[in-house]
N, C-alpha and C positions, 0 to 999 in steps of 0.2 A: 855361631849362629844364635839369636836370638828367640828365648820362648815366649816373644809378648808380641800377641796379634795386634800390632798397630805400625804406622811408619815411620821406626823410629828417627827418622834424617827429619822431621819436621821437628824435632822437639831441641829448644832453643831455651827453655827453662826448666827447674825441678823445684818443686813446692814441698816442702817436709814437716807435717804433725810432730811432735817429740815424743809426749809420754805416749807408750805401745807402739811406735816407729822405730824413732831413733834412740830410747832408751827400755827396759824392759816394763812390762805393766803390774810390777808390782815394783812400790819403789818406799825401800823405808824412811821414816819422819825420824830426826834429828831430835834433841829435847826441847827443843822452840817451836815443834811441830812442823818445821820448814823440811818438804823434802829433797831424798840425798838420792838423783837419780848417778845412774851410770852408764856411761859408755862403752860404744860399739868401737873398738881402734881401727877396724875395717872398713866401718862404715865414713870415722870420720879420713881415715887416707883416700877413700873416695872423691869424697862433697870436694875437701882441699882440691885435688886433683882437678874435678870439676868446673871449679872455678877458676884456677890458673889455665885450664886450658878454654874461656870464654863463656863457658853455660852460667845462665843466670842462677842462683839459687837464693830460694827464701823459705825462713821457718815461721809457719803461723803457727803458734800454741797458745793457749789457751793458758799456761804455767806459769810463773812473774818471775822466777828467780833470779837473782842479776847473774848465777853460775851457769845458768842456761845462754845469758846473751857471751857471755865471756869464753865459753866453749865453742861458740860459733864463730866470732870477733876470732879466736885462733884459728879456725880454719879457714879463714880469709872472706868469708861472708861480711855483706857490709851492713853497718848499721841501720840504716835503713830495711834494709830488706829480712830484718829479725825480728819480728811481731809476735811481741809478750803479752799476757791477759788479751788474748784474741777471743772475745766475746759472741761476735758475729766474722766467722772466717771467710766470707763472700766477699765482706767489704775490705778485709785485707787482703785478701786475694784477689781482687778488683785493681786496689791498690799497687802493687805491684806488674801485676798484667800491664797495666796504665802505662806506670813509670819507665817499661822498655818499649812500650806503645807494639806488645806481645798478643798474637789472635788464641785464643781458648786453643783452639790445635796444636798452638806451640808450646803448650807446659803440662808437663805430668804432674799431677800431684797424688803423694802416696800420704791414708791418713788411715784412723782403725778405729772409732766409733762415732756414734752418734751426730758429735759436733761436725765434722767431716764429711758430710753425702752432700749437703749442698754445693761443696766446690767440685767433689767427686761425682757430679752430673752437669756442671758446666765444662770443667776440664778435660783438654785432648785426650789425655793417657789419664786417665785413673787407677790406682793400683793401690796396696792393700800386703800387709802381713798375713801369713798363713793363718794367724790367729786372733785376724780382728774380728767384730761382731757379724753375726750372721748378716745383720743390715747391709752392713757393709759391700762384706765380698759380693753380695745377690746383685750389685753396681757397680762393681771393678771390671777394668779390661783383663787387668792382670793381677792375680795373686799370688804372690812372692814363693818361694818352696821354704823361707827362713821366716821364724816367727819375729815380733818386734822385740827388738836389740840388740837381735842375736843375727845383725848381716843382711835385713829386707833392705836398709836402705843402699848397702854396697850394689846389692843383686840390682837394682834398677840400676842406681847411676852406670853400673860396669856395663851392662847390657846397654844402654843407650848411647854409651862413650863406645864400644865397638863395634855398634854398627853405623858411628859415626866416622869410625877412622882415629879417633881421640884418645881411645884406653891406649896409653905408653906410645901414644906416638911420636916423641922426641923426648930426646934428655929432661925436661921439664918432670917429669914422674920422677925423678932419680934425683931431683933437686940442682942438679946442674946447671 
């Protein structure tokens, strides 16, 4: 049973922020100053999951790193749908919405400061790490019980995959 007051059988996309999401929010700089985030293996057996079994997914961030698009490229996300140096997230998130010709009710997007409220008050499901900015949560349908990168993004897609019927519903999860 699911603990996000919304329904979840409309929701036909997931929209995912990285840094303070899908990675943690503190993230060390390399000697080039470039940083070295890291992942959630939970989160990402998810998204994959997600996608092979039909949900759209896209990451808007605001990050440029070519290690951020290449981490997503493995989880079967498509190119397109991996928005680096996302400046204004409306219009990539517009963007996307577009391209599966998707109604606001059909995509959750989970994101955790500042840059993030504008699409987190157009989008269906809004939702939120235990530990994003106070802004934030005061706008989320749902906020996760897991902080970012430690599991908020597995906790939505799982919740939204069973109460779709999708979390391990055929050999597909098993790789089969």
């Amino acid at each position: 049973m699911s603990t996000i007051n919304y329904d979840l059988s409309k929701i036909r996309a997931l929209a995912f922020d990285v840094d303070g999401v899908l990675s943690g929010t503190v993230i060390p700089m390399n000697s080039e100053g470039e940083p070295l985030r890291t992942v959630n293996i939970k989160d990402g057996y998810a998204l994959q999951l997600a996608v092979r079994q039909g949900l759209h997914v896209a990451i808007i961030t605001g990050g440029k790193t070519e290690a951020v698009r290449r981490r997503f490229l493995s989880l079967g996300v498509p190119p397109e749908d991996i928005y680096l140096g996302s400046a204004i997230k409306l219009k990539d998130y517009a963007d996307f919405r577009a391209r599966y010709g998707l109604e606001d009710g059909e995509i959750a997007y989970m994101g955790d400061d500042i840059p993030d409220l504008q699409v987190l008050r157009v989008c269906g499901l809004s939702a939120c790490p235990r530990d994003a900015a106070p802004e934030v949560r005061a706008v989320c349908t749902y906020i996760s019980h897991a902080d970012g990168g430690y599991g908020c993004g597995r906790d939505l897609v799982e919740q939204v995959m069973k109460a779709q019927g999708l979390w391990l519903a055929d050999d597909q999860a098993f790789g089969w």
